[in-house]
VODREN-132106 format. One line per 3 residues: number of its first residue (from 1); their letters; for each residue x, y, z negated of C-alpha. Coordinates in steps of 0.1 Angstrom, whole numbers, plus 5000, padded with zeros to 4 digits. Last residue first. Layout:
REM residues N
NUM) a) X,Y,Z ~ ... .
This chain:
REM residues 534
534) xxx) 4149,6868,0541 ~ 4177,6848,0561 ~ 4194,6879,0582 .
531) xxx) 4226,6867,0564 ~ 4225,6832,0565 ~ 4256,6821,0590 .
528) xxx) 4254,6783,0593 ~ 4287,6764,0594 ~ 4279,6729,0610 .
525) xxx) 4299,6695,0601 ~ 4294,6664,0624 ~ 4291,6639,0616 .
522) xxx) 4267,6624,0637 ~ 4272,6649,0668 ~ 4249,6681,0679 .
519) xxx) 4242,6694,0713 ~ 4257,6725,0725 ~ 4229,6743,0742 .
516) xxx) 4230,6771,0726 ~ 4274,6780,0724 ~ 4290,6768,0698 .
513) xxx) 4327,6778,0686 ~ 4342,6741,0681 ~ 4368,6732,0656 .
510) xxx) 4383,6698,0669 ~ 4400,6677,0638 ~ 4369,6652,0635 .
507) xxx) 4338,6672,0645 ~ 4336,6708,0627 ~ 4311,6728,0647 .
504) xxx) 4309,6771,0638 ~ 4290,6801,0641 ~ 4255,6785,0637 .
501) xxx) 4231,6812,0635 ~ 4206,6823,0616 ~ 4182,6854,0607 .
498) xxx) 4167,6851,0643 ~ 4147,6818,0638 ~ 4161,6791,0660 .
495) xxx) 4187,6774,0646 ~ 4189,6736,0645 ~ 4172,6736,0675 .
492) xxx) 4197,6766,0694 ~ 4225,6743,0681 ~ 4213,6717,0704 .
489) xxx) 4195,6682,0699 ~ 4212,6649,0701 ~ 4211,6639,0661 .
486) xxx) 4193,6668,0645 ~ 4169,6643,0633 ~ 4197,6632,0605 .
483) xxx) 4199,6594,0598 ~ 4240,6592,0606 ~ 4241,6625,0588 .
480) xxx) 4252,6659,0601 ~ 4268,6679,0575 ~ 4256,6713,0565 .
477) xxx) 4278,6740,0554 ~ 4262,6774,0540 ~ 4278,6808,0550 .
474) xxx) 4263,6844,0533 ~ 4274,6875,0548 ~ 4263,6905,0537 .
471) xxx) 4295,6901,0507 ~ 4321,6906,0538 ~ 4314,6941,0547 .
468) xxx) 4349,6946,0560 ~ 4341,6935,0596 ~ 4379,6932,0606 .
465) xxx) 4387,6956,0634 ~ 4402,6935,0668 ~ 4430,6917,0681 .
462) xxx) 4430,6890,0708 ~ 4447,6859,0714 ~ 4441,6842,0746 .
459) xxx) 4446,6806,0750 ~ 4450,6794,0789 ~ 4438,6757,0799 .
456) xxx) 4426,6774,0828 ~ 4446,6804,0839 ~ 4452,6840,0827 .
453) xxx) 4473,6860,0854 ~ 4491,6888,0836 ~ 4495,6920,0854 .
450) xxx) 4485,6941,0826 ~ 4511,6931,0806 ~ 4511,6898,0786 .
447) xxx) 4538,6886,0757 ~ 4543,6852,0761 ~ 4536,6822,0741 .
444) xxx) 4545,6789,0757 ~ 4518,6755,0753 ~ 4517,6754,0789 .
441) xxx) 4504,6790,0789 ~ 4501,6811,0755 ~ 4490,6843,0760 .
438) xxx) 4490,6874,0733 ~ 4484,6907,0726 ~ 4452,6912,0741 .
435) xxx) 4433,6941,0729 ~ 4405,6949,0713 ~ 4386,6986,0703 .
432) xxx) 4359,6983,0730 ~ 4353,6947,0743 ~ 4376,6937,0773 .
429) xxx) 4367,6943,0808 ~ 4397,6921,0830 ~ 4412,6930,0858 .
426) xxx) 4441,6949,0841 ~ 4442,6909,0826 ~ 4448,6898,0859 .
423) xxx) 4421,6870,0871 ~ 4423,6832,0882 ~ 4404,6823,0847 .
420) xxx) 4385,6853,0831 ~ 4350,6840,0845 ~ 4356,6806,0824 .
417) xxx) 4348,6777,0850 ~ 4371,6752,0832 ~ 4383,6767,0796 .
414) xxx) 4403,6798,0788 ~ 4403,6794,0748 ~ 4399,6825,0730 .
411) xxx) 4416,6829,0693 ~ 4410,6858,0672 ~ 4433,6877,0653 .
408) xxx) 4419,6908,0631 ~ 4436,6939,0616 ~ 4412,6958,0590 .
405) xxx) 4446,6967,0568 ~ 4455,6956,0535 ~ 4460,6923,0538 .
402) xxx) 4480,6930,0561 ~ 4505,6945,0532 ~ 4544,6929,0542 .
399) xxx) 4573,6949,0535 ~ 4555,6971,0511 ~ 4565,7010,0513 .
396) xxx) 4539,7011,0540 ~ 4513,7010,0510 ~ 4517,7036,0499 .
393) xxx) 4496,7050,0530 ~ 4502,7090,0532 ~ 4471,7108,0542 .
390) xxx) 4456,7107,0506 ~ 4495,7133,0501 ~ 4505,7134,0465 .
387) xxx) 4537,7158,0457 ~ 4516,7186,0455 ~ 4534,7192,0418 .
384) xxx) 4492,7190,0404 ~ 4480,7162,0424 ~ 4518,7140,0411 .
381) xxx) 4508,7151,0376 ~ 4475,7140,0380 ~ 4487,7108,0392 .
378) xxx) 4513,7103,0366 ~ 4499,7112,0333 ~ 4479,7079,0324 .
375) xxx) 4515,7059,0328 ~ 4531,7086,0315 ~ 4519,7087,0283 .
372) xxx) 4500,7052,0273 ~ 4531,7034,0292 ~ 4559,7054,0279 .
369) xxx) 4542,7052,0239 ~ 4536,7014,0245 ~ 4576,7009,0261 .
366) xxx) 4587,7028,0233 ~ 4569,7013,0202 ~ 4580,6980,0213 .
363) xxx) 4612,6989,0220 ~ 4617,7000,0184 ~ 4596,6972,0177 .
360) xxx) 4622,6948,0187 ~ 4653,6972,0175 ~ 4641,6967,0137 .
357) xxx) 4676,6989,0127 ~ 4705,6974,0112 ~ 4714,6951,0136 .
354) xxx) 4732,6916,0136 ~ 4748,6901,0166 ~ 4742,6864,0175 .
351) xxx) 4713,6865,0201 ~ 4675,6865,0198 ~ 4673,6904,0189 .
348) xxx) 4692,6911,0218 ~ 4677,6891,0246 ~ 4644,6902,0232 .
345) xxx) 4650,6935,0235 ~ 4665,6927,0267 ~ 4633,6908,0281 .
342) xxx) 4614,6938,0271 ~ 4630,6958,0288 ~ 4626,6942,0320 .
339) xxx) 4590,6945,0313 ~ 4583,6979,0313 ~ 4600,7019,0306 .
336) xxx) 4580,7044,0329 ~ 4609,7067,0348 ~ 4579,7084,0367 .
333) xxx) 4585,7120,0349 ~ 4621,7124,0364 ~ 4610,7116,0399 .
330) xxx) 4584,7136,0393 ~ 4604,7162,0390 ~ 4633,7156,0417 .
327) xxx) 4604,7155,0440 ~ 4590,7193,0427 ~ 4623,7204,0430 .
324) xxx) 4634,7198,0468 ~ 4661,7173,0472 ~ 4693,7187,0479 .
321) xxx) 4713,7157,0483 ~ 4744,7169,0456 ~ 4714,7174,0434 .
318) xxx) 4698,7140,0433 ~ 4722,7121,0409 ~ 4727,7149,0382 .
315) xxx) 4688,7158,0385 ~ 4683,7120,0376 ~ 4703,7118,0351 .
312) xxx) 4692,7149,0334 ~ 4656,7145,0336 ~ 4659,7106,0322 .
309) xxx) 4676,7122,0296 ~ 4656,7151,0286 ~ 4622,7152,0287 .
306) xxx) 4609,7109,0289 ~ 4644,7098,0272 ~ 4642,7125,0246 .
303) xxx) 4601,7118,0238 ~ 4607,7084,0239 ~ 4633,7083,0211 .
300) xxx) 4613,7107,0195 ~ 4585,7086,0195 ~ 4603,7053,0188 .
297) xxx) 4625,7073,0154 ~ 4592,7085,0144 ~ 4573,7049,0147 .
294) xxx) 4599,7028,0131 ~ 4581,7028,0094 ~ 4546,7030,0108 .
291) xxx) 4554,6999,0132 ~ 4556,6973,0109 ~ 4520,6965,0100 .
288) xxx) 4519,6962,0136 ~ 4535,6931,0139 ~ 4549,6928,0174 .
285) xxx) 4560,6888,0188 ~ 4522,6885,0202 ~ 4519,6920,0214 .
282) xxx) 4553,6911,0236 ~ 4542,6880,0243 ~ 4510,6893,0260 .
279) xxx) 4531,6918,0277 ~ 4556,6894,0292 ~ 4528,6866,0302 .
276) xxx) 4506,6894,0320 ~ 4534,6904,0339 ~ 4542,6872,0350 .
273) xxx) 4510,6862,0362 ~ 4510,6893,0384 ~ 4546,6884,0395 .
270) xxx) 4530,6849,0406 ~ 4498,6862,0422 ~ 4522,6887,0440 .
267) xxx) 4539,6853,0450 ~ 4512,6837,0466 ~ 4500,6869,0488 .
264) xxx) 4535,6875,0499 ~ 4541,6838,0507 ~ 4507,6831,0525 .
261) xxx) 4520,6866,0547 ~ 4549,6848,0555 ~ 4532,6815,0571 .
258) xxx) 4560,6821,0601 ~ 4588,6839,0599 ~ 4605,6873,0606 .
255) xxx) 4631,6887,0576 ~ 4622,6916,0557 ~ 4607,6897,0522 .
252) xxx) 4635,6872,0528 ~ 4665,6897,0529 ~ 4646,6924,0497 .
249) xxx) 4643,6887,0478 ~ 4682,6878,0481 ~ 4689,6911,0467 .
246) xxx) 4661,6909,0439 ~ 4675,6876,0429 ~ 4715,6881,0432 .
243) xxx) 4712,6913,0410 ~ 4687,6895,0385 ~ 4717,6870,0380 .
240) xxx) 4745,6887,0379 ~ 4775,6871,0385 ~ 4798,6848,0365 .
237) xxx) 4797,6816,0385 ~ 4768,6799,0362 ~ 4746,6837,0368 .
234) xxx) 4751,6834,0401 ~ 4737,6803,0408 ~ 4710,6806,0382 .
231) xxx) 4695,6833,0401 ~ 4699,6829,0437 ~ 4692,6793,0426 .
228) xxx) 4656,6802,0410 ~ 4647,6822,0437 ~ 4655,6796,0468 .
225) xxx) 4640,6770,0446 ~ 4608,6796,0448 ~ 4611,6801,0481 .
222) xxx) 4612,6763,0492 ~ 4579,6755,0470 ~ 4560,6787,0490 .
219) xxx) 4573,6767,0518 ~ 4558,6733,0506 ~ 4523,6749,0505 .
216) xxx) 4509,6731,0528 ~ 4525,6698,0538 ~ 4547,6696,0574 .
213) xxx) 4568,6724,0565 ~ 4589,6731,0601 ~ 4621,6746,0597 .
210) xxx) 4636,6766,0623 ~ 4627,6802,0608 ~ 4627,6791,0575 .
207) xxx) 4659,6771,0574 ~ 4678,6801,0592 ~ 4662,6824,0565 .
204) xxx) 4670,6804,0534 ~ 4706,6800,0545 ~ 4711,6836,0550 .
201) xxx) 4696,6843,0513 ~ 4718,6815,0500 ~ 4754,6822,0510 .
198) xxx) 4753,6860,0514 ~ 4734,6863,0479 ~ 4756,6845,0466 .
195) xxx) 4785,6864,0476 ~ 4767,6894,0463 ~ 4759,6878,0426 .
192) xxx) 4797,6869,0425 ~ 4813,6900,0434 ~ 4788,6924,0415 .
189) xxx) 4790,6904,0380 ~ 4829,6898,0386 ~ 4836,6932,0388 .
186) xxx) 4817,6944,0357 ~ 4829,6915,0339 ~ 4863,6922,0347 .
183) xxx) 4865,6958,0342 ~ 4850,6942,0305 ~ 4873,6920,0300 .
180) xxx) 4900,6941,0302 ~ 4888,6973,0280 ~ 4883,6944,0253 .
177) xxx) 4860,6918,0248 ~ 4843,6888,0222 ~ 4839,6916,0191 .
174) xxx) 4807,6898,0190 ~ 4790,6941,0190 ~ 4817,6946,0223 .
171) xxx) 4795,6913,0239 ~ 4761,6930,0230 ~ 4772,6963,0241 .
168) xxx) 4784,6945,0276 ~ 4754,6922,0283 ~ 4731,6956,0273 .
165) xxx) 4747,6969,0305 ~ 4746,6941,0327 ~ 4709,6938,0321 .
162) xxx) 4702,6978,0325 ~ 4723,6977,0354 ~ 4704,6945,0370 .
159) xxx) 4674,6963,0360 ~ 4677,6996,0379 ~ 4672,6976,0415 .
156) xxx) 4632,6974,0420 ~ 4628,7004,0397 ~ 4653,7027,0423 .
153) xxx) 4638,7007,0457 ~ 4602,7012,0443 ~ 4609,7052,0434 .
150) xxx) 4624,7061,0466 ~ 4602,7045,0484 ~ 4575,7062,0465 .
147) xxx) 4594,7095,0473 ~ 4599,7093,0507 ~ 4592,7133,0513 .
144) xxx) 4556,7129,0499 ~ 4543,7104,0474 ~ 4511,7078,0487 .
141) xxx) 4484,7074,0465 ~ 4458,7047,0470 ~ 4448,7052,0433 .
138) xxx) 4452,7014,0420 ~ 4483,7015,0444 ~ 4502,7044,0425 .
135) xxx) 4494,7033,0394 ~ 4504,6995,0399 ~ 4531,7010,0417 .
132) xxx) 4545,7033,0389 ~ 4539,6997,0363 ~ 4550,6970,0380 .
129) xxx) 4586,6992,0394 ~ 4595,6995,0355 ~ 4625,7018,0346 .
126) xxx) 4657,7009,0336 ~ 4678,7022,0304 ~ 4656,7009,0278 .
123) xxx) 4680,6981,0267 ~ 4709,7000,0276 ~ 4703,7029,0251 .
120) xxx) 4695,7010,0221 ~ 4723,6990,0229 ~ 4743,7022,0230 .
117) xxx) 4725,7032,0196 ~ 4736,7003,0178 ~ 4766,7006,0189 .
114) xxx) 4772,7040,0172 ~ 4754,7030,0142 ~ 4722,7052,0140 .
111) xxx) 4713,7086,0121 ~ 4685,7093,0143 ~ 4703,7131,0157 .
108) xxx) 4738,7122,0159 ~ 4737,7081,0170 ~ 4705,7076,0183 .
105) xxx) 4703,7109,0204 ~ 4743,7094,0218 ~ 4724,7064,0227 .
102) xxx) 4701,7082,0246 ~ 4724,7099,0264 ~ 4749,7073,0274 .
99) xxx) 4713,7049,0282 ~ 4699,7080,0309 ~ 4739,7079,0321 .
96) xxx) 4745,7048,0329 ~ 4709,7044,0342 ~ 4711,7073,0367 .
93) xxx) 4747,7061,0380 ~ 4737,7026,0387 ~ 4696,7025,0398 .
90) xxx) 4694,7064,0402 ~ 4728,7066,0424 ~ 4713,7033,0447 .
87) xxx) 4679,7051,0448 ~ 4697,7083,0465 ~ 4713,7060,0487 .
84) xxx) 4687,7035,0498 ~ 4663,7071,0503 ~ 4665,7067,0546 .
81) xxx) 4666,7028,0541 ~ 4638,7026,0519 ~ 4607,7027,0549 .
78) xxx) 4628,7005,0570 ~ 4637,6982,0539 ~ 4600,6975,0535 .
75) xxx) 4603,6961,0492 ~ 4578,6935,0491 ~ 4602,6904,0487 .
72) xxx) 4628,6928,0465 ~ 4601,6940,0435 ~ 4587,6899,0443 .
69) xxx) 4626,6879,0433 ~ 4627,6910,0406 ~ 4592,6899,0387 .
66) xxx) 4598,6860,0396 ~ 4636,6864,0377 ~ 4619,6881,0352 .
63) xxx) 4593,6855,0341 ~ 4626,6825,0340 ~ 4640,6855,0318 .
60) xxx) 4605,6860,0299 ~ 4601,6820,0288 ~ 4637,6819,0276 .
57) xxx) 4633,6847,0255 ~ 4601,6838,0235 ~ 4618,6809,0228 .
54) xxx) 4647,6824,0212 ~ 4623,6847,0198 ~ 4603,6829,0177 .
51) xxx) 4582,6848,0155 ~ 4546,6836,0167 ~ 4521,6835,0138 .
48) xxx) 4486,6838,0156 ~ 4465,6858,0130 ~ 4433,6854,0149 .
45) xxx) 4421,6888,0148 ~ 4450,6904,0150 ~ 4480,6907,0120 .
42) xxx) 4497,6878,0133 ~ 4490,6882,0166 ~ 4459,6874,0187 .
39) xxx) 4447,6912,0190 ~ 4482,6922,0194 ~ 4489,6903,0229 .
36) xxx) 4455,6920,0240 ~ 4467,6952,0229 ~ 4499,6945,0250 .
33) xxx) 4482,6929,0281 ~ 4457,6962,0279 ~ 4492,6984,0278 .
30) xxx) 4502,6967,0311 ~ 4468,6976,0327 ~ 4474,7015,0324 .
27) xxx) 4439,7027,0311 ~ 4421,7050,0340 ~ 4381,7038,0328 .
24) xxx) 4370,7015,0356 ~ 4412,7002,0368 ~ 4417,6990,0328 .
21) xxx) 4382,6969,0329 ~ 4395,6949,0360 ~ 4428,6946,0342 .
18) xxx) 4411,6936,0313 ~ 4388,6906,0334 ~ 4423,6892,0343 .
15) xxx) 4436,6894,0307 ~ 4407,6879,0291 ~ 4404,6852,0316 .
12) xxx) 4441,6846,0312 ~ 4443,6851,0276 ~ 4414,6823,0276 .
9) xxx) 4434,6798,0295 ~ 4461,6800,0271 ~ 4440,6796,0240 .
6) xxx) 4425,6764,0258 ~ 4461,6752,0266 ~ 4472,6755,0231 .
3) xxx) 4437,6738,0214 ~ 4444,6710,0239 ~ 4480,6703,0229 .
C-alpha cells in the first residue's frame, strides 16, 4: 500500500510541475497528463500493467461528476444568458448531429459495423470545456461577440447528450430496447434529472444562505454531498446524471452566499485534480505498441470531425441566428474532444457488448490528435479570424474570479476619540482610489451614502487595490515568551530600524493592528514585516 501511494504522489508532483512546464513552451497541459500516463504504462518506463477497465471506469465517473458539478459552478449565467440558446442547439442538436455524421464516416468510408460507428460517434460527440478555457485563460484571451460564453455554456452542457447518447447505442448493441424504450429513456432522462435538480439545488441554496457552518471547511463538505446526490439521485430514478450535476452546479455557482469564493477556489483544485486523474489513466490504460494499426482510421476520424462534421453541425445550429462568419468558424475549430470522452470510451469498452474494432485507442488516438491540433492551433487561429479582443476579460464568463482582480477589503474599527466618529462620511477625506462600502452599527450592516454618520464602536469596511507584489514582502512570527525582555515595552522597541515593522498583535482571539506605543503582552504573537531588512 505504500509503494501505491508513493507512485501516486509522484504523478502529482510530476503532473503539477508539467502543467507549469506545458504553459513555458505552448503544449496543451492535458496532452502532458496523457504522455505522462504513457511513460508509466505498460510499454513506458516502468511498465505499469493496468488493463482494468471496469475499475478504471468507476474512478473517472465519480471524476466526471466533480468536472461538470465545477463547468456549471463557474459558468456567470448573466454573461451566458444572451448565447443560452445558441449553446443549448450546439449542446443537443450540434451533438446529434456531429455523432450522425461521424458515425456515418465510420460506417461507408472506414468500413465499420453500423453500430459500431454510431457509438463511435456518440462517444466523441461532446467537446471539452477543460481544455478551450485552459487555453483561453493561460493566454488571457477573451472571444468577441459572446463567443467564450458561448463556447463554456455549449462544452459545459454537451456531455450529458454525448452520455445519453452512447447510453442508447450501447443499450440497442444488448438488443435490451426498441423505438419505445428509447422515447422513454430519452424522456425520462430530462424529466427526472430536472426534477432533481429543482428539489436539491433549491434546497442547497436556502440551507446555505441560512445555515451557519460552525467548523471550517464543512461547507465545502455540504457542496460536495450536494454534487454527489444531484448525481446519483438522478441517475437511481432514471435521469441523467451529469445533466442533474452541471444544472444544479450553474444554480449554486450564481446564487449569493457567504464563504463562496473558498468554494470556487476549493473545487477548481478539485476539477484540476480530476483532470489530471482522467488523463493519467487514460495514458495508463493505452498501449502504444497498438496504436500504429488504429492510427489511420483515428486520424481520419479526427480529421472529418475537426473539418467537416463539427463545421456542419454547428453552421446548421447557428445559421437561423445570423451569427457573423468568422464566430461560426471558430466555433467550429474549438470543438476539442477531452475527458468526458474518455469516460464513455471507457464506459463502453468496460460494459457487456462486443466490438470489432479497438474503440479505446480509437478514442485515444482522437482525443491526443484533437488536443496536440487544435489545442496548439486555437489562439492563433482566434488572432488571425480577429475574433480575440486583450480588452475583453475571459474571465467574466466565470461566475465567481476575485481572485483574479486587485480588489481589496479592509476592516476599520471606529474606536473612542477616532477623528471620523460624530462625522458624515461626505465629511470624511478618504485615501485616493478607496471607498467605503460598508458600515456595520450595532452589529447591523448597512449600505452608507454620503450622509452616513459613523459612530464609536462603528466598523468601516473599505475597498482598495491589492499590492500585487507579494514576493517583496517577507513576514516572520515571533512569539512573546514569559522570559522575553520585550515584556512591557512598545512595538516601536521591538522595531526600531526602518526596514521593520510590526503589522500585526495576536493576543488570545483579539487581532490587534499596532500603533507605536502599543506595549507588548506575554504571549503574545507579533507579525514582523521584513522587507526593507538588508
Amino acid at each position: 500500500m505504500a509503494f501505491g501511494i508513493l507512485i501516486v504522489s509522484i504523478v502529482i508532483l510530476f503532473c503539477v510541475l508539467l502543467n507549469r512546464l506545458s504553459q513555458r513552451i505552448g503544449i496543451p497541459m492535458l496532452l502532458t497528463f496523457i504522455l505522462l500516463g504513457v511513460a508509466f504504462g505498460t510499454d513506458g518506463i516502468l511498465k505499469i500493467p493496468f488493463e482494468n477497465y471496469r475499475f478504471a471506469e468507476q474512478i473517472c465517473s465519480v471524476a466526471l461528476i466533480f468536472i461538470m458539478f465545477y463547468g456549471g459552478f463557474g459558468t456567470n449565467w448573466s454573461q451566458a444568458r444572451p448565447v443560452a440558446i445558441k449553446s443549448a442547439l450546439l449542446s443537443t442538436l450540434g451533438v446529434a448531429l456531429t455523432a450522425a455524421l461521424t458515425g456515418l464516416f465510420c460506417y461507408f468510408i472506414l468500413g465499420m459495423e453500423l453500430l459500431e460507428s454510431l457509438l463511435i460517434g456518440a462517444v466523441i460527440s461532446s467537446t471539452d470545456a477543460a481544455s478551450v478555457f485552459a487555453i483561453l485563460r493561460s493566454n488571457k484571451m477573451g472571444l468577441r461577440y459572446h463567443t467564450d460564453s458561448m463556447l463554456e455554456l455549449e462544452s459545459g452542457s454537451n456531455d450529458p447528450c454525448s452520455y445519453m447518447l452512447t447510453v442508447i447505442v450501447l443499450s440497442i448493441m444488448e438488443g435490451k430496447t426498441s423505438a419505445g424504450s428509447i422515447l422513454a429513456m430519452v424522456f425520462s432522462q430530462f424529466f427526472f434529472s430536472i426534477l432533481v435538480v429543482v428539489l436539491v439545488a433549491l434546497i442547497a441554496v436556502w440551507i446555505l444562505k441560512r445555515a451557519s457552518f460552525s467548523v471550517a471547511g464543512f461547507d465545502m463538505a455540504f457542496v460536495i454531498g450536494v454534487a454527489l446526490i444531484s448525481y446519483s439521485l438522478a441517475a437511481v430514478l432514471g435521469g441523467n446524471g451529469y445533466l442533474s450535476t452541471y444544472l444544479c452546479g450553474i444554480i449554486l455557482g450564481n446564487a449569493r452566499f457567504q464563504n463562496k469564493k473558498a468554494l470556487v477556489h476549493f473545487f477548481n483544485g478539485i476539477t484540476s485534480l480530476m483532470q489530471m486523474l482522467i488523463f493519467f489513466l487514460l495514458g495508463l490504460l493505452a498501449t502504444p505498441s497498438r496504436i500504429p494499426q488504429i492510427l489511420l482510421p483515428a486520424l481520419g476520424v479526427m480529421l472529418f470531425l475537426t473539418l467537416a462534421a463539427r463545421p456542419i453541425a454547428v453552421f446548421a445550429c447557428l445559421s437561423p441566428f445570423r451569427c457573423r462568419l468568422r464566430q461560426t468558424i471558430l466555433v467550429s475549430f474549438a470543438g476539442l474532444r477531452g475527458a468526458a470522452s474518455i469516460v464513455f470510451a471507457i464506459m463502453a469498452v468496460a460494459g457487456e457488448t462486443t466490438q470489432n474494432n479497438d474503440l479505446f485507442h480509437i478514442v485515444f488516438c482522437i482525443v491526443l490528435l484533437s488536443i496536440l491540433f487544435q489545442g496548439s492551433l486555437l489562439s492563433p487561429f482566434a488572432r488571425w479570424l480577429g475574433m480575440s479582443d486583450k480588452d475583453i476579460d475571459v474571465m467574466r464568463t466565470f461566475s465567481d474570479y476575485t481572485d483574479e482582480t486587485d480588489l481589496h477589503l479592509m476592516k476599520l474599527t471606529i474606536r473612542e476619540g477616532h477623528p471620523w466618529a460624530g462625522h458624515a462620511i461626505q465629511d470624511i477625506v478618504l485615501p485616493p482610489d478607496t471607498l467605503m462600502i460598508l458600515v456595520i452599527q450595532k452589529d447591523i450592516p448597512m449600505i452608507p451614502h454620503g450622509g452616513t454618520l459613523l459612530h464609536e464602536g462603528d466598523v468601516a469596511v473599505l475597498s482598495a487595490h491589492e499590492y500585487q507584489g507579494g514576493s517583496a514582502i517577507s513576514l516572520q512570527e515571533h512569539r512573546i515568551l514569559p522570559e522575553s525582555k520585550w515584556i512591557g515595552k512598545t512595538v516601536h522597541d521591538f522595531s526600531p530600524k526602518s526596514g521593520e515593522l510590526v503589522i500585526m498583535v495576536i493576543r488570545g482571539d483579539q487581532t490587534i493592528i499596532p500603533k507605536g506605543d502599543t506595549v507588548i503582552e506575554e504571549n503574545d504573537l507579533l507579525v514582523v514585516n521584513l522587507s526593507g531588512t538588508p
